[in-house]
C-alpha positions, 0 to 999 in steps of 0.5 A: 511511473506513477505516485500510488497508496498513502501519498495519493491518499494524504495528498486528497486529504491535505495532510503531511505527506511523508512516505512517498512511493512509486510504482511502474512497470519497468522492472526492478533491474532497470530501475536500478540502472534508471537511478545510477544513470540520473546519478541517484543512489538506488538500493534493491531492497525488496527485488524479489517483490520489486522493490528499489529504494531509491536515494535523492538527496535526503529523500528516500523513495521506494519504487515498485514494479507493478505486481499481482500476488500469486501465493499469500500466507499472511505474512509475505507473498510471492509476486509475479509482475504485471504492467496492469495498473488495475490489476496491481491496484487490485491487491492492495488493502482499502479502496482509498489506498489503491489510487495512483497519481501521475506527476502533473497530477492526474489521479486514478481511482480504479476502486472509488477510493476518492469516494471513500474518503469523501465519506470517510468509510474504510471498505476493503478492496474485494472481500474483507476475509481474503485480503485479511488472510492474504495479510494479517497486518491489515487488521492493524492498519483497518483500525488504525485508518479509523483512528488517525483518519476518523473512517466510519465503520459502515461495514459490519461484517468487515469489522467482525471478520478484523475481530475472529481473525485478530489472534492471527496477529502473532505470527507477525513480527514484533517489528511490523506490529510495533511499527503500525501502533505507532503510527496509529499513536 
């Protein structure tokens, strides 16, 4: 197991950490029954992604099977599950949320994350437009990375492709945008 995305990136930052979540590769039925046998309340909130929510005191954790996309439509994507950390990095959003994190700390940066924010550039793992396609919420979160963590803009064309495809923001949910502006407030 693993920490992996905004965590890992908070930690590097020195900033709050308050979204703590997880992957593995064990499935998400046995990580279910992993929790209930360490006396920890689980929930399969997300299963069919591979997602456990797991309950620690006050403390929530979201645990997730390992997983590449298989079929996006902007919104919600099909997975198939994996036990390649590259592979699951692979499909997330920007360079520095793709690192993971052991417990004793070792941290893995398959995508120059580190680097990015090092010097405070926001780059898209593999091409801008796909990953937009693949999630329009992205758009959201590219300018919202830029406004709560001072990200340099240092790549046009990524930029150009959040502006042509911004009317593809309404077939979100109100909730999911709703959400992501006030995180960005």
């Amino acid at each position: 197991i693993r920490f992996v995305g905004g965590c890992v990136r908070d930690a590097i930052l020195h900033r709050e950490v308050s979204d703590v979540d997880l992957a593995t590769s064990e499935r998400p039925e046995r990580v279910v029954k992993l929790m209930e046998d360490a006396g920890l309340k689980a929930i399969p909130t997300g299963i069919e992604h591979g997602t456990v929510t797991a309950f620690s005191g006050e403390h929530t954790y979201q645990i997730t099977t390992l997983r590449k996309d298989v079929k996006t439509d902007g919104r919600r994507a099909e997975v198939e599950f994996t036990n390649d950390w590259i592979e699951d990095a692979a499909r997330r959003d920007f360079t520095f949320n793709t690192m993971s994190a052991t417990p004793d700390g070792m941290v893995y940066d398959h995508f120059n994350g580190m680097q990015d924010l090092a010097n405070r550039r926001i780059h898209f793992v593999g091409k801008p437009e796909e990953r937009i396609l693949e999630d329009h919420l992205r758009i959201l979160r590219y300018f919202r990375f830029i406004a709560v963590l001072g990200m340099r803009i240092d790549d046009q064309s990524a930029y150009q492709k959040c502006i042509q495809h911004a009317p593809l923001l309404k077939e979100l949910s109100g909730e999911r945008i709703r959400d992501e502006f006030f995180k960005m407030l």
